[in-house]
N, C-alpha and C positions, 0 to 999 in steps of 0.2 A: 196427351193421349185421350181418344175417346173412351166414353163408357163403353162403349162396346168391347173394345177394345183392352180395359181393363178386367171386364167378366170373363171374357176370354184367359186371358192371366190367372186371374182366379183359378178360376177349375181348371186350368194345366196344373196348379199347385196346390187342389185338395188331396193327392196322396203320401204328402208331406209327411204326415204322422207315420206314414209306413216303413222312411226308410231309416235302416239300420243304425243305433245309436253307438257307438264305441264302450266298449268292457271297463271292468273296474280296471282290471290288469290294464288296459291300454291307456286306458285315463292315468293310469300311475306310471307307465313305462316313458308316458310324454312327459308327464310333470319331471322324472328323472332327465331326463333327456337334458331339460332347460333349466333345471333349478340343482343338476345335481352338487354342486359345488358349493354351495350353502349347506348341505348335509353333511359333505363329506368333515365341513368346521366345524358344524355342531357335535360330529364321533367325536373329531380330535379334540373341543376342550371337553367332552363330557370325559372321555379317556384321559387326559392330564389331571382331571378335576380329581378322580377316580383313582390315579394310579400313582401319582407324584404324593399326594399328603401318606402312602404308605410307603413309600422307598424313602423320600424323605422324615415321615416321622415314625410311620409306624414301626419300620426295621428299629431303628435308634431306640424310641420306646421299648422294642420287646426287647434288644440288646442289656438294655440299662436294666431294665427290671431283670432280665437273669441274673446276670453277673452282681445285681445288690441282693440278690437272693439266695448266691452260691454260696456253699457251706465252705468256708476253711479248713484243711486237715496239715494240723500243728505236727504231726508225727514226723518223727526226722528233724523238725528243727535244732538248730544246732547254736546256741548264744556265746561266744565265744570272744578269748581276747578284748577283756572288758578294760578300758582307758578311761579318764575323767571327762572325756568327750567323744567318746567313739567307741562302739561292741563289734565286732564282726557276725555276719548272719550266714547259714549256708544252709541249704537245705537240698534234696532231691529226691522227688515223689513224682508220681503219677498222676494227671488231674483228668478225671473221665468230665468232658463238654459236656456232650448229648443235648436235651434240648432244643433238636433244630440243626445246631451247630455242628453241624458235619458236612464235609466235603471242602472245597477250594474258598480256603480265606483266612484271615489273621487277623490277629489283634496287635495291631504296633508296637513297639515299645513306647512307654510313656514312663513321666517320674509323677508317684504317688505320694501324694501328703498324708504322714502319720500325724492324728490328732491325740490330743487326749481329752477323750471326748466331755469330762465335765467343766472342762474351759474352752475345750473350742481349741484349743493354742495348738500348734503346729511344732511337733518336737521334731523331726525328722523327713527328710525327701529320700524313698525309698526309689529305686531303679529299675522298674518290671520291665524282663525281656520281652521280647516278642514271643505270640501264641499261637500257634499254629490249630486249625480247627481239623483235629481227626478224631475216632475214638477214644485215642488216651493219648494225651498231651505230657511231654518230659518238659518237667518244671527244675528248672537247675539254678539253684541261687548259691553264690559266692562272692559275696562284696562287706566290704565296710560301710559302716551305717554312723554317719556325724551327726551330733545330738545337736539344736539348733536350740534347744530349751530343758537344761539339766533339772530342772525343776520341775517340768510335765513328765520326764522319765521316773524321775525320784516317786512323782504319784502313781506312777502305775508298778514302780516297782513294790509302794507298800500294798497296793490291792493284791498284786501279788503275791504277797509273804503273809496276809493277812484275810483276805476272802477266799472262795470255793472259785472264784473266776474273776477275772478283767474282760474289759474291753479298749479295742486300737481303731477309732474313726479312719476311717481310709478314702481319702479323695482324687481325682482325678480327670483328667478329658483327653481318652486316649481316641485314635482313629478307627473304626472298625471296618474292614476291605472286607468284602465277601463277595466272590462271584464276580458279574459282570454290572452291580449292582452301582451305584455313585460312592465312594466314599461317605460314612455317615460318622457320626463328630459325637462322642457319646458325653456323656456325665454322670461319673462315679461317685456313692456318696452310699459308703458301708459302713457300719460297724461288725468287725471283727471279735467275737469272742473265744475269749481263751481257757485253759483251765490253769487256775491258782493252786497257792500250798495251803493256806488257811493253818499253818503253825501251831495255833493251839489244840487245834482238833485234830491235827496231824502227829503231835508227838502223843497222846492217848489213844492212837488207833490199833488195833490188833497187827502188832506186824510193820507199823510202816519204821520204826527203827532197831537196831538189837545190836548191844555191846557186846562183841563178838570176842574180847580178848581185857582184863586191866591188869595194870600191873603198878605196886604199891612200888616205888621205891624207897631205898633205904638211903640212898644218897640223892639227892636233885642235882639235879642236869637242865642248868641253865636257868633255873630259879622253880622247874617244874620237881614234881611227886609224885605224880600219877600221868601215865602211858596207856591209851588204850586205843583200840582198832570198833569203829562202829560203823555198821552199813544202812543204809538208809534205802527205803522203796520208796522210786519218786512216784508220787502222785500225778506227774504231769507227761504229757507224750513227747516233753521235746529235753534239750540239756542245755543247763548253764555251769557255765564256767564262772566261780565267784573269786577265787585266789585264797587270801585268807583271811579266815573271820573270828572273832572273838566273841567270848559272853561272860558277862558276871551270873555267877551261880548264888543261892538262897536256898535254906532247906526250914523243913517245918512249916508249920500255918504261923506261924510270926515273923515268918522269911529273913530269918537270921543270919549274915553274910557270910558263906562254905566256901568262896576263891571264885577261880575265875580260870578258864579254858580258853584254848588258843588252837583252830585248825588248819592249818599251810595253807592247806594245796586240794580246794575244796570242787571238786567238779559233780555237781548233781548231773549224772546224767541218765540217759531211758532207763528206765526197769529198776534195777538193782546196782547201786554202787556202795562203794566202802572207802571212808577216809581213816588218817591215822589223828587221833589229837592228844596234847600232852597241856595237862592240867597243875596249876597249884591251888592244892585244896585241903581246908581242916579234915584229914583223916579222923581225928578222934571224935570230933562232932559229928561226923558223916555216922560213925558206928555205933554212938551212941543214940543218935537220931533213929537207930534200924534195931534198935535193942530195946529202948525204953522210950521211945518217941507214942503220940497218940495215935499212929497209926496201927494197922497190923504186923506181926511180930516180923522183922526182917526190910519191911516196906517202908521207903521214904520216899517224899514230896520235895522234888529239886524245882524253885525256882529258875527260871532260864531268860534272861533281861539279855537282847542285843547289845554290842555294844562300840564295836569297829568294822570295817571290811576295807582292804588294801590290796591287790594285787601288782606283784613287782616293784614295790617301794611305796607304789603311789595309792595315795585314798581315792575309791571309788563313790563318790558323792551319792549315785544312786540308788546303788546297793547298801551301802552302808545307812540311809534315810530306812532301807527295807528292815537293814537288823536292829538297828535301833526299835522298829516297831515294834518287835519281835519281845512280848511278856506273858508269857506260859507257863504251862507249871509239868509238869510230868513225873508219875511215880517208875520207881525202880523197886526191884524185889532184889534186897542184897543178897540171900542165900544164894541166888544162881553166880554169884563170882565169888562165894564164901573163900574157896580155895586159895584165892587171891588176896583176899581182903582179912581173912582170920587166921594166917601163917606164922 
């Protein structure tokens, strides 16, 4: 091409700079155009990235964390049909969710390891039914519970007869179904507390027991002397059935041995009950202990030493570890059975 020829060229194409450049929008509607499909995979994994570690951990996390944080309500329990390897449990309460847990979903049935938690050991696999998530949840337990270690029970039985509370480690990996969400695979890991008798602070409390009836015989009746009726306010919100338990009795601060008491057919249960127990014991010591003993005039100091628990023939191992524990003392004011006792 000539020069000339190229000049010419030229200045056809000095108003270059004039003509119209394309928008940001347009700049961007092209770049969509050709590139959109590499966008569209960066939403989807920022979206998995984003949304999968909370369906998959975080549902399960806040799951876990309620339910080890739910409060137990012992009321209504029922400890029944005690065997040297097996109680019956039954209960049926109301259990308000909330927390979230409400609308379309359940809690599987799973079987739960009872520990005892200051060994760790695994006394029992308890059978939680399936949970339904509404307002208020009908909790109905009715099963036999096999002791897989008599020996972790026997310890919680004496916290029981002996502190203000226990505690029952509770494990599990139940499924949790909610919604249209995945299946998420939970891991239970509670401790349960309960409330205890604490026995010695139990027979000295205002009210929690009262000899409601004695009666002095003048003939024994099957090696017993004394017959009386006494009720007892359980300090606990649930009942146990013990069968029948025994104790050597002690009177005075030199715990001089007074006989020993025998009660059938012992059912602590809610609130207020009343057994019947038939005693042989030094009447004469008992009265003169309440007449000229160092207490106040009337008032004696009965030592009260565990000493068996049996139900229907059989010894109950774990109960009976409890009465054994069982070394108290408790005063009695004679003059309120005087009628009885000064005839």
């Amino acid at each position: 091409m000539s020069k000339s020829a190229i000049d010419t060229a030229l200045s056809s194409g000095s108003d270059l700079d004039d003509v119209v450049k394309p928008t940001l929008w347009q700049r961007f509607t092209a770049h969509m155009k050709k590139w959109w499909w590499v966008h569209g995979i960066v939403i989807i994994v920022v979206v998995l990235v984003t949304v999968l570690p909370l369906v998959y951990v975080g549902v399960p996390h806040f799951a876990n964390a309620y339910i080890n944080k739910f409060q137990y309500n012992e009321t209504g329990l029922a400890i029944t049909n005690p065997r040297p390897n097996a109680i019956h449990l039954s209960q049926k309460s109301k259990i308000a969710t909330g927390g979230g847990f409400t609308g379309s979903g359940h809690l599987e049935p799973f079987n739960a390891s009872l520990r005892e938690p200051s060994t760790n050991q695994e006394f029992a696999v308890f059978s939680v039914p399936e949970i339904e998530f509404s307002g208020s949840v009908e909790l109905d337990i009715d099963q036999d519970l096999e002791l897989l270690c008599v020996d972790c029970m026997s310890q919680l039985a004496i916290a029981a007869a002996t502190n203000q509370s226990l505690s029952v480690l509770v494990r599990g990996t139940p499924d949790l179904k909610y919604g249209a969400l995945p299946t998420a695979h939970l891991n239970i890991d509670k401790t349960i507390k309960m409330n205890g008798y604490n026995v010695t602070e139990f027979l000295n409390s205002p009210g929690a027991f009262n000899v409601t009836g004695i009666d002095l015989l003048k003939e024994k009746v099957n090696g017993y002397n004394v017959n009386a009726t006494i009720t007892i306010q359980n300090p606990t919100p649930f009942t146990v059935e013990l069968g029948h338990i025994a104790f050597n009795l002690t009177i005075g601060d030199d715990d001089t041995p007074l006989g020993y008491v025998d009660l059938p057919n012992v059912m602590l249960e809610q609130d207020v009950s009343s057994t019947v127990f038939w005693g042989s014991l030094d009447t004469e010591k008992l009265i003169d202990e309440a007449l000229t003993g160092s207490g106040t005039l009337g008032t004696v100091t009965i030592g009260v030493k565990g000493y068996s628990c049996d139900y229907n023939g059989q010894t109950i191992p774990y109960y009976e570890a409890a009465i054994k524990a069982i070394n108290a003392k408790a005063t009695l004011d004679l003059f309120n059975y005087a009628s009885s006792l000064f005839d």
